[in-house]
VEXKE-355135 format. One line per field, with one value per residue (C-alpha): residue in one letter; x, y, z; residue number from 0. Coordinates in pm, whole numbers. Each point is the difference from the previous one (the first is absolute). Layout:
% residues N
res	A, ...;
x	X, ...;
y	Y, ...;
z	Z, ...;
n	NUM, ...;
This chain:
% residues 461
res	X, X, X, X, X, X, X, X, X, X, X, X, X, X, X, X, X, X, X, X, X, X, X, X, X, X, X, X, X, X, X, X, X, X, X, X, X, X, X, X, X, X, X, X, X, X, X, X, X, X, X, X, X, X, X, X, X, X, X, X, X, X, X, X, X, X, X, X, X, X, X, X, X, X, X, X, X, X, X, X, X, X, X, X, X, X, X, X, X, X, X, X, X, X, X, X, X, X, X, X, X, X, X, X, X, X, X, X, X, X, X, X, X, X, X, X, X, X, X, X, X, X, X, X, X, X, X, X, X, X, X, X, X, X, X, X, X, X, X, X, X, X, X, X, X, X, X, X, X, X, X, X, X, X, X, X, X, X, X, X, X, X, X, X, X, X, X, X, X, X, X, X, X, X, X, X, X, X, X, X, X, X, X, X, X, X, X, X, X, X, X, X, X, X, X, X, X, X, X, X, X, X, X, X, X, X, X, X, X, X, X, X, X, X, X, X, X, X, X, X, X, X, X, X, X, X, X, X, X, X, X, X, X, X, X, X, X, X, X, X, X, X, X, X, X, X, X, X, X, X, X, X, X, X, X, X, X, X, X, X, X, X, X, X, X, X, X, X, X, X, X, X, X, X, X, X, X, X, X, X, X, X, X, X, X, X, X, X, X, X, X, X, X, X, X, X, X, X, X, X, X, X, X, X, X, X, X, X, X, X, X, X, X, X, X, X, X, X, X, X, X, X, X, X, X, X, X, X, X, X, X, X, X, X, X, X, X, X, X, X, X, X, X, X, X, X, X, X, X, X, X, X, X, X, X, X, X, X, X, X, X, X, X, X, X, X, X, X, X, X, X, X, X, X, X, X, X, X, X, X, X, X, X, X, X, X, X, X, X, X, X, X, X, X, X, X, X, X, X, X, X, X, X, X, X, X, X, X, X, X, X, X, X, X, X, X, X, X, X, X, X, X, X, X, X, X, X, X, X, X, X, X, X, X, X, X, X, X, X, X, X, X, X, X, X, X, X, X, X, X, X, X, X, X, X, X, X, X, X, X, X;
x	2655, 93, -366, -147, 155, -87, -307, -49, 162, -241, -308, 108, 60, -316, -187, 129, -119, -330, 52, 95, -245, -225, 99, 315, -72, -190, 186, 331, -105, -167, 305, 56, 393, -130, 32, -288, -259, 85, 10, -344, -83, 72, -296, -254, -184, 40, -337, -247, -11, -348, -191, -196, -288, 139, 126, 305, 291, 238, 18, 208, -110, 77, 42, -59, 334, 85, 131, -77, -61, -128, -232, -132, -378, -7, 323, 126, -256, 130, 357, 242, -280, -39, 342, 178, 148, 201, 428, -86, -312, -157, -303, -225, 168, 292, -184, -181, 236, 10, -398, -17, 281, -196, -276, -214, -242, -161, 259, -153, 53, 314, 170, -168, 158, 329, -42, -55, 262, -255, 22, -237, -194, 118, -183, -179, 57, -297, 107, -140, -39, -327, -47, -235, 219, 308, -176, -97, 329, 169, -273, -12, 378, 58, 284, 171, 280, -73, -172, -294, -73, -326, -33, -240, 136, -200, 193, 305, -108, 137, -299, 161, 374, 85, 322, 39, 194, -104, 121, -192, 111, -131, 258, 281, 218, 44, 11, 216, 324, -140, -181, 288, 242, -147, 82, -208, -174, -107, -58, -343, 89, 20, -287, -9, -302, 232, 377, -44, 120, -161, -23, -368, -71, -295, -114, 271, -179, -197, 337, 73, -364, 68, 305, -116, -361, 254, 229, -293, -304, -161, 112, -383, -5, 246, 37, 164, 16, 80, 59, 110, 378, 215, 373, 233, 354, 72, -225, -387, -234, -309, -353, -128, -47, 76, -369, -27, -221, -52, -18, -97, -18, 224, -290, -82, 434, -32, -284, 99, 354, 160, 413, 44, -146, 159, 312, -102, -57, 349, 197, -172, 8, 251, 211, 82, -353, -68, 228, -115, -345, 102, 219, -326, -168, 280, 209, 369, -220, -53, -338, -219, -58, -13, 163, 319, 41, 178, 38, -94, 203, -52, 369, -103, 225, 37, 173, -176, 2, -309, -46, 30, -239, -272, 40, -1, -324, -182, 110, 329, 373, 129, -265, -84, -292, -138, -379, -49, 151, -212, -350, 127, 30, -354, -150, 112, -141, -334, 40, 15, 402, 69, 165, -81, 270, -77, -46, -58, -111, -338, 18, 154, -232, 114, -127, -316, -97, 57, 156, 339, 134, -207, 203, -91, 5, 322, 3, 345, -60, -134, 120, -158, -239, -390, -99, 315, -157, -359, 124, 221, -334, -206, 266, 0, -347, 25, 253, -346, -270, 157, 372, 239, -217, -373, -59, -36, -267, -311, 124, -278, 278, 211, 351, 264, 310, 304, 140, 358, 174, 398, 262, 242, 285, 125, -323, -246, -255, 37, -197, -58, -368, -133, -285, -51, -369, -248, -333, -116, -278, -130, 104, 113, 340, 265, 311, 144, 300, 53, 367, -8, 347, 39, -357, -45, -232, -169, -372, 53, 152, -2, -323, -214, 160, -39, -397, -11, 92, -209, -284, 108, 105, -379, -206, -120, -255;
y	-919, 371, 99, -284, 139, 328, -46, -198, 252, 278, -229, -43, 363, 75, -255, 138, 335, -113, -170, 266, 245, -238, -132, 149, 399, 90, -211, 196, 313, -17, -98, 261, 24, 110, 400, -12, -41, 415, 62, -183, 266, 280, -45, -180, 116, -309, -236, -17, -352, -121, -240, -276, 234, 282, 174, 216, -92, 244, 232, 259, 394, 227, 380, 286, 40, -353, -119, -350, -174, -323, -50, -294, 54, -312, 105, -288, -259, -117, 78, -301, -180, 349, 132, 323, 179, 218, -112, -290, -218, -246, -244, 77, 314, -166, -330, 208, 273, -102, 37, 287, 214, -138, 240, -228, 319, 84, 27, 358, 96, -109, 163, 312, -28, -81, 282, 276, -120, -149, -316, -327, -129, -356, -282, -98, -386, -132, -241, -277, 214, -36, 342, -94, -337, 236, 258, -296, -186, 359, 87, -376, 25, 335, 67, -352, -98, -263, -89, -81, -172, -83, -212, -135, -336, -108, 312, 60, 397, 164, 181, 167, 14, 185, 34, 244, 201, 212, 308, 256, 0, 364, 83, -183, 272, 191, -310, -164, -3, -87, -328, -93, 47, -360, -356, -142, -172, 289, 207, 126, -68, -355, -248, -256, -135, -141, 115, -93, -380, -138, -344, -126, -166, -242, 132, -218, -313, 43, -114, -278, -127, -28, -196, -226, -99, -69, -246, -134, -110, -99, 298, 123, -348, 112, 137, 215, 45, 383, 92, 351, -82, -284, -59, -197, -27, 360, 226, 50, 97, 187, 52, 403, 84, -363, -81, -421, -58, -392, -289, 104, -65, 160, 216, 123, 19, 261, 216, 9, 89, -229, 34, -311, -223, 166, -21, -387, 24, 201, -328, -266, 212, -92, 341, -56, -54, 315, 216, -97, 104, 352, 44, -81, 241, 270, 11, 118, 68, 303, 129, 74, 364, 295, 244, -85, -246, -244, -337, -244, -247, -351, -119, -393, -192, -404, -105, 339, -90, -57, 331, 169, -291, 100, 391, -15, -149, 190, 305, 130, -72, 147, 4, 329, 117, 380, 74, -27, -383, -80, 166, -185, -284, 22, 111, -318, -181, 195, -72, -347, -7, 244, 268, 323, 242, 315, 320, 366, 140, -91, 177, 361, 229, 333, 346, 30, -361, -180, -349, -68, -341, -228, -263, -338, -275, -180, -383, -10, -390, -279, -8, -267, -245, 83, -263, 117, 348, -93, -221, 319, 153, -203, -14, 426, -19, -158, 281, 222, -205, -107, 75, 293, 259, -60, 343, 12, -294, 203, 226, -64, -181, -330, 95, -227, 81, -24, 232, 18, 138, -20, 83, 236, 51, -137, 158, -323, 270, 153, -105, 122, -34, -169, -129, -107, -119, 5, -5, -176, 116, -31, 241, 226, -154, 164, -125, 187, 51, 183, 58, 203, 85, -72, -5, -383, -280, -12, -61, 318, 237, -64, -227, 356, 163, -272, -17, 367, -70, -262, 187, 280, -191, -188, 299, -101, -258;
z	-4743, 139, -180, 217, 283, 24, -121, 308, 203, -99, 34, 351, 70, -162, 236, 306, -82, -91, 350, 184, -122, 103, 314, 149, -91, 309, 239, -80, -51, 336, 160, 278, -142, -338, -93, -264, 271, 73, -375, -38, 363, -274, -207, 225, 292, 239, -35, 289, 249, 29, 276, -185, 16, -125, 300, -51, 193, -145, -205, -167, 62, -263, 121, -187, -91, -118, 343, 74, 317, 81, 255, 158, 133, 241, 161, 219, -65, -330, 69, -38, -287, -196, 70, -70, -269, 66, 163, -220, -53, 210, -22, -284, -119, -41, -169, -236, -73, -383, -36, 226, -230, -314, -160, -220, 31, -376, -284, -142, 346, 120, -370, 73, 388, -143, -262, 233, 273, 288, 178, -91, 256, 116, -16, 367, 212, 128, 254, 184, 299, 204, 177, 244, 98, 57, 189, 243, 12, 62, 287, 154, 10, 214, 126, 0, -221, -249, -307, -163, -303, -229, -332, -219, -54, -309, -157, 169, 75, 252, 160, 297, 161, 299, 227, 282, 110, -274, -209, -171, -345, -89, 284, -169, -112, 339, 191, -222, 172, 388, -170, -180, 238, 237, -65, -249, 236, 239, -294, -76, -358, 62, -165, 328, -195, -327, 216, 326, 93, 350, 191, -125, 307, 6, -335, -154, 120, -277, -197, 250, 3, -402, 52, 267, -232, -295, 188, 187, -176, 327, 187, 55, 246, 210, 349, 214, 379, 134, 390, -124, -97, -157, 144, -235, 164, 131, -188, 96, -186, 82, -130, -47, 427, 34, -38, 37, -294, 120, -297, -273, -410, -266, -130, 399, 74, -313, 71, 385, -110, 181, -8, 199, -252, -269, 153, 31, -399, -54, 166, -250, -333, -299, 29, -404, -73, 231, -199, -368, 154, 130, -316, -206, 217, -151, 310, -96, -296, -233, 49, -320, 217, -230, 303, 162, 224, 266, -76, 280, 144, 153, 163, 150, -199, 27, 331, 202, 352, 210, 137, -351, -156, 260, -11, -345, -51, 230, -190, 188, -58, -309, -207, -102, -239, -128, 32, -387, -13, 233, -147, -340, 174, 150, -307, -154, 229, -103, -380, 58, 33, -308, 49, -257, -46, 242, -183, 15, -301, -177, -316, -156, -143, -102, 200, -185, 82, -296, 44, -80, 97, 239, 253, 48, 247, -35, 160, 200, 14, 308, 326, 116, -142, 23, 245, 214, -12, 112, 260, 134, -13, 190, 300, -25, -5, 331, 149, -61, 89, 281, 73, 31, -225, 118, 30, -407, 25, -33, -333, -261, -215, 79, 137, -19, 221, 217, 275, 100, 303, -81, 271, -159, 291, 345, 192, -98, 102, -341, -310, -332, -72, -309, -211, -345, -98, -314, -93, -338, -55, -325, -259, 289, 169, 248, 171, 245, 192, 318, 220, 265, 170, 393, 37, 176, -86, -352, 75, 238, -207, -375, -17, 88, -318, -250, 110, -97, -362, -15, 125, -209, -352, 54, 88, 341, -160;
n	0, 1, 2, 3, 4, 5, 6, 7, 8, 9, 10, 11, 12, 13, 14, 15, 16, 17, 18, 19, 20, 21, 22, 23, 24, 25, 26, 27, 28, 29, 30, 31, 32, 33, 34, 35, 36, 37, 38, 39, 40, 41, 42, 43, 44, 45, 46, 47, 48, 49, 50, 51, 52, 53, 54, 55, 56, 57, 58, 59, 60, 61, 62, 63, 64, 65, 66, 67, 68, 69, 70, 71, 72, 73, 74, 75, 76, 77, 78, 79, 80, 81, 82, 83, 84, 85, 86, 87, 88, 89, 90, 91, 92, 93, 94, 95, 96, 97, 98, 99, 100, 101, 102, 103, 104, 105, 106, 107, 108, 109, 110, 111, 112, 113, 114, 115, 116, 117, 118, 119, 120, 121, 122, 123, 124, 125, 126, 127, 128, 129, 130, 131, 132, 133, 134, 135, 136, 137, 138, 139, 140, 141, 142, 143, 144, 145, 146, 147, 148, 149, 150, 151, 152, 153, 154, 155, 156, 157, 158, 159, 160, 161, 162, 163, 164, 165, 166, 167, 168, 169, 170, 171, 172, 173, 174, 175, 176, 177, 178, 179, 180, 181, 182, 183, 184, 185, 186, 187, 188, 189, 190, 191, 192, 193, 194, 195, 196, 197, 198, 199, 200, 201, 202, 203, 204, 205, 206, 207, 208, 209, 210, 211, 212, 213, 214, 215, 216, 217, 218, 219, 220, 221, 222, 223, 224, 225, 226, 227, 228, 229, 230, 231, 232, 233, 234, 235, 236, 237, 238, 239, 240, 241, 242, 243, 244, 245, 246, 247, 248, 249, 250, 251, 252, 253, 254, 255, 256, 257, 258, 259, 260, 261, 262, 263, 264, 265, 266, 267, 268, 269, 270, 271, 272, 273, 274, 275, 276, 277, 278, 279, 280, 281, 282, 283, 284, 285, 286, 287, 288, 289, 290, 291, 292, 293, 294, 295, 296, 297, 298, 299, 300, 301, 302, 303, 304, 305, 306, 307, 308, 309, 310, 311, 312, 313, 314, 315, 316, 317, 318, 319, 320, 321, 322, 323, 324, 325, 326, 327, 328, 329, 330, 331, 332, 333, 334, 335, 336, 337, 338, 339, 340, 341, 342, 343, 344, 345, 346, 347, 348, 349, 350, 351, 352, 353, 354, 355, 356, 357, 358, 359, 360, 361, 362, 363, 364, 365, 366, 367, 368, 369, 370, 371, 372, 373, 374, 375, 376, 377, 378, 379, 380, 381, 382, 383, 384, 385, 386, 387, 388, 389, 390, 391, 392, 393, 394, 395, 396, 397, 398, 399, 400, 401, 402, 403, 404, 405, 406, 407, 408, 409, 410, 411, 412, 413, 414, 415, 416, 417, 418, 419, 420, 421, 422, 423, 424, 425, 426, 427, 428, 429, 430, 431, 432, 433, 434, 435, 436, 437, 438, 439, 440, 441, 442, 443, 444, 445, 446, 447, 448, 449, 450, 451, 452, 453, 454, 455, 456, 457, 458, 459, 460;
C-alpha cells in the first residue's frame, strides 16, 4: 500500500513538472517579482520589438564598451502599447519579457558566446502592431486626451492602441520621478485606452438596443414620439442640443441617437434580464486583455428608480466602461457576436529571423447570437447611412457605427466624445474604438478620427 502511494505521489510530481515546463515556466518567470528575469539580463542582450512589418520599435544599443541602452525609435507613438523597460516593464516589454531575455540564436554560436564571456542575442516579438494605423490614430488624435483602439475581429489582433497624454519612453529614466509622482489617472504613464473607465454615453445603446430586440421580438414595429426631452415625475430628460427628432421607428430613434426614446426603452426593460445581458457582455467581468486593465461596471439593479432606469439606458448613471471593452464589444458585433481573444504578439523568432513559436487566434466564446449581431448591424449601418456618423458614408468600404456624447460632471455642457464602428470587408476587417476626453458630441469630434483609420487601414481605395 505505502509502494502504491508513493508511487502515486511521484507520478503526480512528475506530471506537474512536465506541466509546468510546459505551461506555467514562462508565466512565472516573467512575473515582474521574480529575480531570475536580471540573472537571465546577465547573459542576454534584451530582444528587439517589431511592427507586423518588421519595423523596429525598440531596441537595445550596445556601446563599444558593453553599455546597454534601450532605445525606442518611434518615441511617443507606441508608448503605452509598446511600453518601457526600464523602472519596470510595461505593455509589450513587460508581456514578452520571457522571449525577449531568451536567445534561441544558433547553438555553435551561443556555446562559443558563453565560452568567451559575451552576451546572446535575445530572441525579437513581432507584434500585431500596424505602423501606419498608429501613426494615424497618434496624428488624428493631437493633442486631446483619450484613446484609440483598432482590431481585426476575425483574429482578435490588436492592430493599433493609443492614449494621450503621452510619455517618451527613451526619456524614461530622467523623467522617471516627475511621471511617477501624478495620480494614476493624470499620469502620462496611464493606458486610458485598457485603464481609463468613462460614462459611454449613447454608444451604450448599442447594449440597450440588444436588450430591448431580445425581450421584444416585435420591437422593429414599434414607435416612438420625440419633442427633444421626456419628463417622468421630476427628472427631464433631454435629446443631444435638445433636437425634436419627431415620430420615428426603433431603427431611425438609433441612428438619430435619440435619448428620449431610449429613455422611453430604459422604463419598459426587465432590469434582471438587462443585467444578465451586460454581464454576458463581460461587465463586472474579467477581460481576456493581455495588458492591464479596468474592469467595467454596470450598477442598475432590480427595483432602480425611474430616473436611474432612463439614464442608464441612454448610456449615463453608473455605468462605466474602458475604450478596449467597448472595441471588444464592437468587434463582436463584427464577427458575427464572437468575440476572439485580443492579442499582441504574432509569433517569436530569434534575432537572425528564424521562427521560434508562432501565436494563434484563440476564440474567447459568443456574445451574442449571430442573427442578434447582424441585426445590431443593420441598425449601425443606419447611424452611417443616415444618422449620427454620415460623414463616414462615402468611405469605399461599409461602416457600421455608433457615436456617443456622455456628460461626465455637473456642467451638462461637457461630453466625452466617442465612436466605435467596423468595416467587414472581406478578408480585410477592422473595429474601432475612439474616446476623446471633454471634447463634446461624437459625430463632431471622434467620428473625424475613426474615418482616418479607415481610410488609412483600406488604403484610400
Amino acid at each position: 500500500m505505502v509502494t502504491y502511494l508513493f508511487t502515486g505521489l511521484f507520478t503526480l510530481l512528475i506530471g506537474y513538472l512536465v506541466y509546468f515546463e510546459g505551461v506555467l515556466r514562462e508565466d512565472v518567470i516573467n512575473n515582474p517579482y521574480n529575480s531570475r528575469q536580471e540573472t537571465f539580463a546577465e547573459h542576454v542582450v534584451r530582444g528587439k520589438i517589431l511592427a507586423s512589418d518588421g519595423t523596429v520599435l525598440a531596441e537595445t544599443q550596445v556601446a563599444s564598451d558593453g553599455t546597454e541602452t534601450r532605445t525606442y525609435p518611434y518615441g511617443d507613438i507606441f508608448a503605452h502599447v509598446v511600453g518601457y523597460g526600464t523602472h519596470g516593464r510595461s505593455g509589450v516589454e513587460a508581456l514578452g519579457n520571457f522571449s525577449l531575455l531568451t536567445s534561441n540564436a544558433f547553438l555553435p554560436e551561443r556555446i562559443t558566446r558563453e565560452l568567451k564571456e559575451e552576451k546572446n542575442m535575445g530572441d525579437n516579438l513581432v507584434t500585431t502592431l500596424d505602423v501606419d494605423l498608429q501613426r494615424a490614430a497618434y496624428a488624428a488624435l493631437g493633442d486631446q486626451k483619450g484613446a484609440v483602439v483598432a482590431l481585426e475581429p476575425s483574429t482578435g489582433k490588436i492592430l493599433c492602441m493609443v492614449s494621450k497624454p503621452d510619455f517618451d519612453p527613451n526619456e524614461i529614466a530622467r523623467e522617471w520621478d516627475n511621471w511617477n509622482s501624478l495620480k494614476s489617472e493624470d499620469s502620462v504613464l496611464y493606458n486610458r485606452a485598457t485603464q481609463g473607465l468613462y460614462a459611454p454615453g449613447s454608444v451604450f445603446k448599442v447594449v440597450t438596443l440588444l436588450e430591448y430586440l431580445r425581450e421584444n421580438p416585435e420591437a422593429e414595429d414599434a414607435t416612438f414620439s420625440c419633442s427633444g426631452s421626456l419628463t417622468q415625475g421630476e427628472y427631464t430628460i433631454s435629446c443631444y442640443g435638445k433636437k425634436a427628432h419627431g415620430t420615428q421607428s426603433l431603427q431611425k430613434a438609433f441612428a438619430n441617437s435619440c435619448n428620449t426614446a431610449f429613455s422611453q426603452i430604459g422604463l419598459e426593460l426587465d432590469l434582471t434580464a438587462f443585467s444578465q445581458t451586460c454581464d454576458g457582455l463581460l461587465f463586472g467581468k474579467n477581460l481576456p486583455v493581455p495588458l492591464p486593465y479596468s474592469i467595467s461596471s454596470f450598477a442598475l439593479k432590480p427595483g432602480a428608480g425611474d430616473h436611474e432606469r432612463m439614464m442608464t439606458a441612454m448610456g449615463q448613471g453608473q455605468t462605466m466602461v474602458s475604450p478596449m471593452h467597448m472595441a471588444l464589444i464592437t468587434s463582436s458585433i463584427a464577427n458575427n457576436g464572437i468575440l476572439m481573444e485580443p492579442y499582441l504578439i504574432d509569433h517569436v523568432e530569434n534575432y537572425t529571423g528564424d521562427l521560434v513559436r508562432t501565436y494563434r487566434p484563440k476564440t474567447y466564446g459568443a456574445l451574442m447570437t449571430d442573427v442578434e449581431s447582424q441585426k445590431l448591424t443593420e441598425y449601425m449601418e443606419q447611424v452611417v447611412e443616415e444618422g449620427t456618423a454620415k460623414t463616414l458614408k462615402n468611405l469605399p468600404v461599409t461602416v457600421a457605427g455608433k457615436t456617443g456624447s456622455a456628460e461626465y460632471s455637473s456642467d451638462k455642457s461637457k461630453s466625452h466624445a466617442w465612436f466605435v464602428g467596423f468595416s467587414t470587408e472581406e478578408g480585410r476587417d477592422l473595429a474601432v474604438c475612439v474616446l476623446v476626453e471633454g471634447a463634446g458630441s461624437g459625430g463632431e469630434h471622434a467620428v473625424p478620427i475613426a474615418r482616418v483609420l479607415f481610410e488609412v487601414y483600406y488604403g484610400g481605395r
